[in-house]
Structures are given as C-alpha cells and as structure tokens.
C-alpha positions in Angstrom: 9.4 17.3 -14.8 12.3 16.2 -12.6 13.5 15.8 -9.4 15.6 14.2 -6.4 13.7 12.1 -4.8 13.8 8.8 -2.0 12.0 5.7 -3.3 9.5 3.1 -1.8 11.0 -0.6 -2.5 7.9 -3.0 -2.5 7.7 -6.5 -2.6 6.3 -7.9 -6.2 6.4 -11.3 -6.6 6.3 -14.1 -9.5 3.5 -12.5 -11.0 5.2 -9.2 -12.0 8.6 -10.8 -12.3 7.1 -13.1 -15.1 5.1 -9.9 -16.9 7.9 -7.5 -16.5 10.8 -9.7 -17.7 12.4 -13.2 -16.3 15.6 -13.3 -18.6 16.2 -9.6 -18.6 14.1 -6.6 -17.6 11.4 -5.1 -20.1 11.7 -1.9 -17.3 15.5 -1.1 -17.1 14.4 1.4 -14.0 12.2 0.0 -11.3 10.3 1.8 -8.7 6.7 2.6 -8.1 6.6 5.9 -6.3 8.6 8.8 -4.9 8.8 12.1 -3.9 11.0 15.0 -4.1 11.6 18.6 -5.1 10.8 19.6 -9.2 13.8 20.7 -10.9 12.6 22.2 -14.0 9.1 21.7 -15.8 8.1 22.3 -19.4 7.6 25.0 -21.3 3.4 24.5 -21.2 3.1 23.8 -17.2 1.5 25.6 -15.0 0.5 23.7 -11.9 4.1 23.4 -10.9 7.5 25.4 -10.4 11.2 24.6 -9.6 11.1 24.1 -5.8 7.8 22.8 -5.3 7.6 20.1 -2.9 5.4 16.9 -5.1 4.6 12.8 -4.3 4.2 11.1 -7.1 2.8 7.4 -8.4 4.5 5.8 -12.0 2.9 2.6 -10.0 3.6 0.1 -13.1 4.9 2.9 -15.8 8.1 2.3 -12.9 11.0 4.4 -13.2 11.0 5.9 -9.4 14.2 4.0 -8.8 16.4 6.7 -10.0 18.0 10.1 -8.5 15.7 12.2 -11.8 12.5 11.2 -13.0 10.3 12.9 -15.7 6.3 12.9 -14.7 3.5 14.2 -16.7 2.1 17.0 -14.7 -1.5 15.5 -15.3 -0.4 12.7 -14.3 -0.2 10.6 -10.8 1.6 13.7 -9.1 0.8 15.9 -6.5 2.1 18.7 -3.9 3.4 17.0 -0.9 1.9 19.1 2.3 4.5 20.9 4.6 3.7 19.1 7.3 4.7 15.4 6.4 8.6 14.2 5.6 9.8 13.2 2.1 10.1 9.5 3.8 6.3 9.7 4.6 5.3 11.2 1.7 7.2 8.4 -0.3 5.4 5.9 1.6 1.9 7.1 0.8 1.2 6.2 -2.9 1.4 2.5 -3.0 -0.1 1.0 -0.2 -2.5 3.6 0.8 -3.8 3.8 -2.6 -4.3 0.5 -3.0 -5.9 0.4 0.7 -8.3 3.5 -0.1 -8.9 1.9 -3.8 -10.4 -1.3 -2.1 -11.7 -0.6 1.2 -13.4 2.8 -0.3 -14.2 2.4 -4.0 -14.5 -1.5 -4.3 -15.6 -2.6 -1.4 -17.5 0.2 -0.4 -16.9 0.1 3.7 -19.7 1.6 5.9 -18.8 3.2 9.2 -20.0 0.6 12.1 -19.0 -2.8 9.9 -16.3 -5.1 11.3 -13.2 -5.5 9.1 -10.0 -8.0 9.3 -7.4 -6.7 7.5 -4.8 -10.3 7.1 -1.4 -8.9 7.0 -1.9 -6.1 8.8 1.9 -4.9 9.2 2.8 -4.8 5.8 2.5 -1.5 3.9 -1.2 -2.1 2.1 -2.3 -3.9 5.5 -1.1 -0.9 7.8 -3.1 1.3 5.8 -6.1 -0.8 5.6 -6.7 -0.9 9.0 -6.2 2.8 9.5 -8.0 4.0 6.9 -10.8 1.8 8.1 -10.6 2.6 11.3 -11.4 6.2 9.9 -14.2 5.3 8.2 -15.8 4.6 11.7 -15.1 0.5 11.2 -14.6 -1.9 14.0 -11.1 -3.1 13.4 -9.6 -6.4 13.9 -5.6 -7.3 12.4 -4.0 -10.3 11.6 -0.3 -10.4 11.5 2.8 -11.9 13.4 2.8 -11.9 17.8 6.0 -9.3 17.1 4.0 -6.6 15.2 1.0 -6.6 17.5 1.7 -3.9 19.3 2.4 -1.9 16.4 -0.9 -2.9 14.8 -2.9 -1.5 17.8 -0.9 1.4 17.8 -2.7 2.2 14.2 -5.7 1.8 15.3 -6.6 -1.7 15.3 -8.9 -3.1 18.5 -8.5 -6.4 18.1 -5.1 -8.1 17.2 -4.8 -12.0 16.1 -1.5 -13.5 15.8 -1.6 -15.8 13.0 1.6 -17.7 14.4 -0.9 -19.1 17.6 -4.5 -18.6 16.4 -6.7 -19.2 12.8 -8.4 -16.6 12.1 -10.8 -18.6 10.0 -11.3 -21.4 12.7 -12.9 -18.8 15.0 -16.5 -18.0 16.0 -16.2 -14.3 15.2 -17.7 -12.8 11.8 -16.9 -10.0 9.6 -18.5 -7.7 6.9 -15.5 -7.3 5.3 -12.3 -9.2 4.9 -9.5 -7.9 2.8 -6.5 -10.1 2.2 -3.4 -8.3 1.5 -0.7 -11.6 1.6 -2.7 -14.1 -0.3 -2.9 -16.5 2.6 -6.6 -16.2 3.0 -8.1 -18.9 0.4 -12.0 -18.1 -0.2 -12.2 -21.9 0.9 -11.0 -20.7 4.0 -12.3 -17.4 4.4 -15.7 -17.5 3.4 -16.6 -19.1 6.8 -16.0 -15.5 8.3 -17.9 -13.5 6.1 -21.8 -12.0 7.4 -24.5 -12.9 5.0 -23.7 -10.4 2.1 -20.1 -9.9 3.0 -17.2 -9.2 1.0 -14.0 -10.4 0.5 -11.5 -7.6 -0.8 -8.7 -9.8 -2.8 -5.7 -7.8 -2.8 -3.6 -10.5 -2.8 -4.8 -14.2 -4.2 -4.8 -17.4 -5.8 -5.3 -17.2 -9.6 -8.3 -19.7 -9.5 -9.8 -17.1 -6.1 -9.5 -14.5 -8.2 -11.6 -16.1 -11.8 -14.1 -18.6 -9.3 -14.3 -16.9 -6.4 -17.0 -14.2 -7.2 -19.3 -16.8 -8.9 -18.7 -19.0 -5.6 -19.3 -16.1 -3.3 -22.4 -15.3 -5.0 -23.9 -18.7 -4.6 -23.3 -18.2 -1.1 -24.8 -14.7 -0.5 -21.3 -13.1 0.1 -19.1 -11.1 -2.7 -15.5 -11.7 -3.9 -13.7 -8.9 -4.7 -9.8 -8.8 -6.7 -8.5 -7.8 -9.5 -6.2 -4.8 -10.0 -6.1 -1.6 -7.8 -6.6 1.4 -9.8 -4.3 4.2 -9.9 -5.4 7.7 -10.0 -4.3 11.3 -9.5 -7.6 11.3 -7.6 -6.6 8.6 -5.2 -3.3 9.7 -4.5 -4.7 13.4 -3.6 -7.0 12.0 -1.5 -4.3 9.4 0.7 -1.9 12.5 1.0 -5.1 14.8 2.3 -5.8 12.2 5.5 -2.2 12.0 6.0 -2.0 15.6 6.0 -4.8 15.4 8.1 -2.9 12.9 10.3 -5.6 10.3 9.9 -3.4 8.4 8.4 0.4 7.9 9.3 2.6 5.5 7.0 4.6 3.2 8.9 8.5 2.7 7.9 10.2 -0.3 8.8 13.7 1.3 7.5 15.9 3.7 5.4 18.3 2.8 3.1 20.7 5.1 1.2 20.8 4.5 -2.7 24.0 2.6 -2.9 21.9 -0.1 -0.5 19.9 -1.1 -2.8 20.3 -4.8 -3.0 19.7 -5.0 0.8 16.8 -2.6 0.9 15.0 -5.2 -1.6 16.5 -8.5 0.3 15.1 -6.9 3.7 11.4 -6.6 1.3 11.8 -10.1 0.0 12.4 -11.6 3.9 8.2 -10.7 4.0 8.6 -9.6 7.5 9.3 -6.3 7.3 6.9 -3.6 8.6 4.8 -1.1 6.5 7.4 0.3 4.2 11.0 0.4 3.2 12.0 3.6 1.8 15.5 4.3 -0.3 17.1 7.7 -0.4 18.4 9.2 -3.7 18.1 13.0 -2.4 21.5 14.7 -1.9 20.1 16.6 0.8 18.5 14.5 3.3 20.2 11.3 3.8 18.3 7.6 5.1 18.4 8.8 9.2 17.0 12.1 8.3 14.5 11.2 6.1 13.3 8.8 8.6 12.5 11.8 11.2 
C-alpha cells in the first residue's frame, strides 16, 4: 500500500541515534508516522481502496519520511475520519499513542485523580493532559511561562512554569505523574507522589528506569517506564477521540519537504509546541495542511 502523505518530525535523542546508527544510518528513510491517500493496494486486500483517506504508525519500522510508503494493511494503519485535516491526522499517532499507552494501559488513570503532566507543550505532553483531562482527571501542566496559555487552552487547570516555580519543591500532591522530558528524576519526584502513586516514565534516566520501581516500591508508590507500545488498537482508538474532538493535536508549524533540515533543527531547539508536521502531498501544500 502506497500513498502521498505529510510527515510528523519528532525529536529522538542520543538514545535512538546510538541504536539506529552513529557513523551512518541502519534506517536510510526516517519518519515515524503519516497520513495520506492509498495509491494502489495488493492483490489480497480488502479493507482498503485507491482513494481512501488512512493515518498510519511505522513508529520504529520508520520510513514515513518519504513522498510513497508501503504499509501492511494489518498493520498500524487506519481510515483517517472526514472531519480532521491530513496535518492533524499526521499528528495523532506518535504522541497520542504514547499518551493513551501510559496514562490508559500502564498507568491505569481513574477519573477524579490529580495528574502533572512535566512537559506539557510538547507533542506526548499536550496529549497527556488532554486525554487525561477526558478521563475525568484533575489536571495540572508543567512547561515554559510562554506556552501557558496554550496549555490551559487543552484543558489543563492548573499551569506551573518551570522557568519560576519547582514543581517538586511544592506542597501540592499527585496520584499520577508522568514525565515526558526526562527532567523529573524519581529523587526528585517521588516527594509529589500520594501514598500508592505512580510515576509514568516516558522520558528518563537509565538508572530511573532499572531502580526506580524497586525504589518506588519500598516507598509505597510505583515507577512506571519502559517502551510505549504500538498498536493498530491504540492508534484506532487516539484517532476515534480526535474524531470525537476530545482530543485536538497541537501544531507548532508546517514545513514543505524540501525544508527538511529546518523542520528537524526547529524539533532539536526543544521548544517547539506539540508537533511539527512536513508536507510531501502534491496537493495540499505546508499553509493548507495547517487549516
């Protein structure tokens, strides 16, 4: 299955740069998730046609960064709803996925509990306070004095600005804390967390993600990291709030495809807001797909 598509650029760090390649790249096409119009599908499928309208998620598979890209059609793909843009849509799978993975599967988030979402601008943070917010949680985001009133906009009711205040120097406890920047060390943190609270990881310090959980646990709480999972399953169910319009992905800016190098220089500044979305398509270009 292929199609024209725009592409998400995300920020990915030493981490992936060391296990995808550091002298040359083991992935010649980078890009974790797109969306676009099918071009032709195989002889066997069923679920899709030319024309159809899809989102879909390679997530580490990569290969998004390109005008045509071939997708299982069991795979991480699914119909993008008539009521969303492809810029939205293309700014769904990553960091709502990895939002709903943690906050719903992991973490297990009850309506009523009090959540701080650190790095609440960025594209998993802007989704984590919505989709908590959604889930009937009391939501408080940390993230620059410039993005405030864009965090409250998406639902959060209490806003800290991490340039003026510590969030982990206040009085104020939570149930759940999810970390999306790595600057929230459990040494830290753990002062915030109830009595059986948990820490969502997404982001960390390699010795927070193997001794935090036995740490928490001696201390009543729960540490929780590790690597978001990637489903079909997830993805449908992101794509459904959004359709819903409880959930809106933000998008800092648009770049056409011959931007490239600035589109992932404006990612690497780490101050850009939700999500930065490239435009392959021939038929939208970067101002309309922002619309």
């Amino acid at each position: 299955m292929a199609g024209a598509q725009p592409d998400n650029a995300n920020r990915h760090g030493l981490g992936r740069t060391i296990g995808f390649g550091v002298t040359g790249p083991r992935k010649p096409v980078l890009g974790t998730e797109f969306s676009g119009v099918v071009e032709t599908v195989g002889a066997n499928v069923t679920a899709y046609h030319p024309g159809d309208a899809v989102i879909g998620f390679p997530g580490a598979a990569f290969g998004a960064h390109a005008e045509y890209i071939t997708m299982s059609a069991a795979g991480k793909l699914v119909r993008k709803p008539e009521n969303i843009s492809f810029a939205q849509a293309t700014a769904i799978p990553f960091g709502a996925s990895t939002a709903y993975d943690f906050l719903v599967n992991k973490g297990q988030l009850r309506a009523g509990e009090r959540v701080l979402v650190n790095g609440a601008s960025g594209s998993t943070g802007s989704a984590a306070v919505q989709i908590a917010k959604h889930l009937g949680a009391h939501v408080t985001g940390v993230c620059s004095g410039k993005n405030a009133d864009m965090v409250r906009a998406i639902g959060a009711d209490r806003v800290i600005d991490y340039q003026t205040q510590d969030f982990t120097d206040q009085d104020a406890t939570y149930d759940v804390v999810v970390d999306t920047v790595g600057s929230a060390p459990w040494s830290r943190t753990q002062h915030a967390l109830r009595p059986g609270g948990r820490m969502l990881l997404i982001a960390g310090s390699t010795s927070d993600m193997i001794f935090g959980g036995l740490k928490a646990r001696l201390r009543g709480k729960r540490l929780i990291g590790g690597v978001a999972t990637e489903s079909r399953e997830i993805l449908q169910a992101v794509v459904d709030l959004t359709a819903a319009g409880a959930f809106h992905p933000v998008i800092d800016r648009c770049f056409a495809a011959d931007q490239m190098i600035a589109a992932h220089a404006h990612v690497d500044t780490g101050h850009k807001k939700g999500n930065v979305v490239v435009a392959f398509s021939a038929l939208e270009n970067a101002e309309q797909l922002a619309s």
